[in-house]
N, C-alpha and C positions, 0 to 999 in steps of 0.2 A: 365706037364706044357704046354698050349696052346703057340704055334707058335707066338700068338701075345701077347702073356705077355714079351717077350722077347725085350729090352730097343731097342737093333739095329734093331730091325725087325719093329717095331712101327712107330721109327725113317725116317726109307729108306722110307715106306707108306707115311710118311706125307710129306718127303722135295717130293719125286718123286709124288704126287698129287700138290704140290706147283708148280712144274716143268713142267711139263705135263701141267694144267691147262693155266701155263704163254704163255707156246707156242703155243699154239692150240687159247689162246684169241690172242695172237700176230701177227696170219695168218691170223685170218677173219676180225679184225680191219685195218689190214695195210694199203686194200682199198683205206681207207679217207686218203688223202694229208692236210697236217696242214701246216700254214707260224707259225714258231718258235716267231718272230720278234713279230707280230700283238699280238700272245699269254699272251705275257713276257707285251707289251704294252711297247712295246719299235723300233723306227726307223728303217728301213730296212737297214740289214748290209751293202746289195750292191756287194757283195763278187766278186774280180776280180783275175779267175785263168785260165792258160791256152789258155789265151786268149776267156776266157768266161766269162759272167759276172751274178748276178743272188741273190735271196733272199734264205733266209734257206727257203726251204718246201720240209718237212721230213714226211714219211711213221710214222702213229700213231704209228703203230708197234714196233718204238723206245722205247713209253713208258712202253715197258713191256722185250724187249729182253736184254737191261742190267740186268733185275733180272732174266732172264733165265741163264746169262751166270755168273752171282754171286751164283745160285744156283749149276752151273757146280763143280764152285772150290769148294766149299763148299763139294756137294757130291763124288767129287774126294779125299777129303783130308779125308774123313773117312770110303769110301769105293772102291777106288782105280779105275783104267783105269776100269776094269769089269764090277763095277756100275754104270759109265758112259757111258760106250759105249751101255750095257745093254739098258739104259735108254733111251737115244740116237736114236738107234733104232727104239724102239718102240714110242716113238714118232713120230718120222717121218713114222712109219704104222696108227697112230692113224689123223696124219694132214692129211694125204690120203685118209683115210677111213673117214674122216669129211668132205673132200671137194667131196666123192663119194655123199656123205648122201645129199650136200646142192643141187647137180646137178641133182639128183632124185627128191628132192623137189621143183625146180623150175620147171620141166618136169611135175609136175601134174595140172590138169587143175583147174585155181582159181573160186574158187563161182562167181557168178557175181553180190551178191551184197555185196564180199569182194572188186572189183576192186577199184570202186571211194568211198570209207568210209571215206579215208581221203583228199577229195576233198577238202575240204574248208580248209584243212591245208597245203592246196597247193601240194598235190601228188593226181594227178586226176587218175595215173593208177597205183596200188599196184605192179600186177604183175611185169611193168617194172621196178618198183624202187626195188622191189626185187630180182630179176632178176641183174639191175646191181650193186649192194649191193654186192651181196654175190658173183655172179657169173664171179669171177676171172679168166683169160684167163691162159689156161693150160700151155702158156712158164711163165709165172709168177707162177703158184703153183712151177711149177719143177726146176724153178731158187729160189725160195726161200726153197726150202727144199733140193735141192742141197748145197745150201749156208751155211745153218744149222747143215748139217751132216760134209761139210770137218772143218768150224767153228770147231764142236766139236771135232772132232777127232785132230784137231790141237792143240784145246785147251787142252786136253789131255796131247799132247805131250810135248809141252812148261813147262804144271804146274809140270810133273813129271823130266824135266830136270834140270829146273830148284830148285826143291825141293833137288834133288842128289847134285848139285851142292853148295848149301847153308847148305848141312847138316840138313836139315829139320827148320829152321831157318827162318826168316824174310817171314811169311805168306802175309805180303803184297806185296811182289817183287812176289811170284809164281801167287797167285792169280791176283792181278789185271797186273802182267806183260805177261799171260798166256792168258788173257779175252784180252788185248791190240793188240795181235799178231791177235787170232782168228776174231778178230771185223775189223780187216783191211782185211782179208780175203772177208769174210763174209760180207761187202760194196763193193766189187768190182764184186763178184760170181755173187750176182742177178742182179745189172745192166747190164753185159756183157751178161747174159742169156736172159731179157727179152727186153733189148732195141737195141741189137747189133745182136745177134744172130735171134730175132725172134719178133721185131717190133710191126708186124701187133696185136699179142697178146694183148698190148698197148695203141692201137689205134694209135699208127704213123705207117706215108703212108712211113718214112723211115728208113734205122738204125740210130742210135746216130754217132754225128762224134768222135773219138776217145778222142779227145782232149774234148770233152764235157762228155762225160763218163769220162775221168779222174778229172774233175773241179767238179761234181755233187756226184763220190764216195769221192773224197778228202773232202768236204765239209759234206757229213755225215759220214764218220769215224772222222772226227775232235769235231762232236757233239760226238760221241761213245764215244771218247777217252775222254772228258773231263767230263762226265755221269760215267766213270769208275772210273776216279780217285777220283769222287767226290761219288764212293760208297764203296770205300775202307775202311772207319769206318765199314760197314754195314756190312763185312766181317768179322769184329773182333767181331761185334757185336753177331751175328752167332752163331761164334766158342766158345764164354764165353756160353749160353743160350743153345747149346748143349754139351759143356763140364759138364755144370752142371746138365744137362738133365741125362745124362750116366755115372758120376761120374769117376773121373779123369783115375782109375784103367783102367776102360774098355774104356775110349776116348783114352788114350794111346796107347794102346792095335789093337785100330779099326786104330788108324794111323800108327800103325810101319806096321801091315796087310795089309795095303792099299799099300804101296811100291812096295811090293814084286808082 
């Protein structure tokens, strides 16, 4: 029997191409700044903390790392720490090796009569706009893929502590209470790395003041946090659609194996 007839082996391929795919669009997207407010077509919150004051605009990259970190628990709960961290990993070699690829391709020298093609749609110079599109300042790759990996490994630890604790029981407390922990991390990691630590990557002439990094990560862990809880169906949703996938014998089976 072929390696890939095999129900788990099929399985891991497609949540970890699901996973993979999420993260690697969620790095080169995050670029674009979005106002939340304008989106929803709703009033500017105005948000006052810290003595800071200020509108939601959030990294695109939110709309896709709740389903990175929905796909964590998911792959933790039927192939344990190993297939996560596994996983883990090599994503974070694969978002390295994608942001190596985009910086070689900006380094080659453009057609010239690709430069202005979209002049009239108002990009008179291709090169620049791709250029700073893609070409993300290196303390922001390494504070978001910093942020990524303790994220992970955090989340990790939470979802299997918490699973001991409950006796395997109440998958929405491991799960979205496991994603909770890691996502409050994981809002603090990259802003401390790319606006505190090393600014100019940025574009600012100086670091964040503390109290404004604590106003701007509180304000997107609090979008995180309410993104989670409102994908906690999505979890159960999952778990029925791959129990049925692998039939209850061997989903059991893949979860008691996952523990240990």
């Amino acid at each position: 029997m072929s390696i890939l007839q095999h129900k788990a082996t099929r399985l891991f391929l497609i949540l970890s191409g699901f996973f993979i795919t999420n993260a690697l669009i969620a790095e080169f997207i995050g670029v674009k700044i979005f106002a939340l407010e304008d989106t929803l077509g709703l009033s500017p919150f105005n948000w006052n903390l810290f003595g800071q004051t200020g509108s939601m605009s959030l990294s695109a990259g939110v709309l896709l790392w709740p389903v990175v970190f929905v796909m964590t628990d998911v792959i933790n709960e039927y192939y344990g720490k190993k297939g996560v961290r596994f996983l883990s990993y090599l994503t974070v070699g694969l978002i390295a090796y994608g942001f190596v690829m985009i910086y070689m391709a900006i380094g080659l020298s453009p057609a010239g009569w690709w430069l202005g093609i979209n002049t009239a749609n108002g990009v008179p110079d291709m090169q620049a706009a791709f250029g700073n599109v893609f070409g993300q300042g290196l303390c922001i790759i390494i504070g978001s893929i910093t942020a990524f990996l303790v994220g992970q490994i955090v989340d990790v630890l939470v979802f299997h502590r918490i699973k001991k604790a409950t006796g395997g029981n109440k998958v929405w407390l491991r799960a979205t209470g496991s994603t909770l922990v890691s996502q409050f991390i994981d809002s603090f990691i990259v802003l401390y790395i790319a606006f505190i630590l090393c600014p100019q990557c940025t574009g600012s002439l100086e670091p964040w003041t503390f109290s404004l990094f604590l106003a701007v990560g509180t304000v997107n862990y609090a979008y995180k946090f309410v993104v989670a809880i409102l994908m906690t169906p999505v979890i159960y949703l999952a778990h029925y659609v791959i129990d049925q996938y692998l039939g209850r014998e061997l989903a059991e089976q893949m979860k008691q194996e996952a523990t240990v």
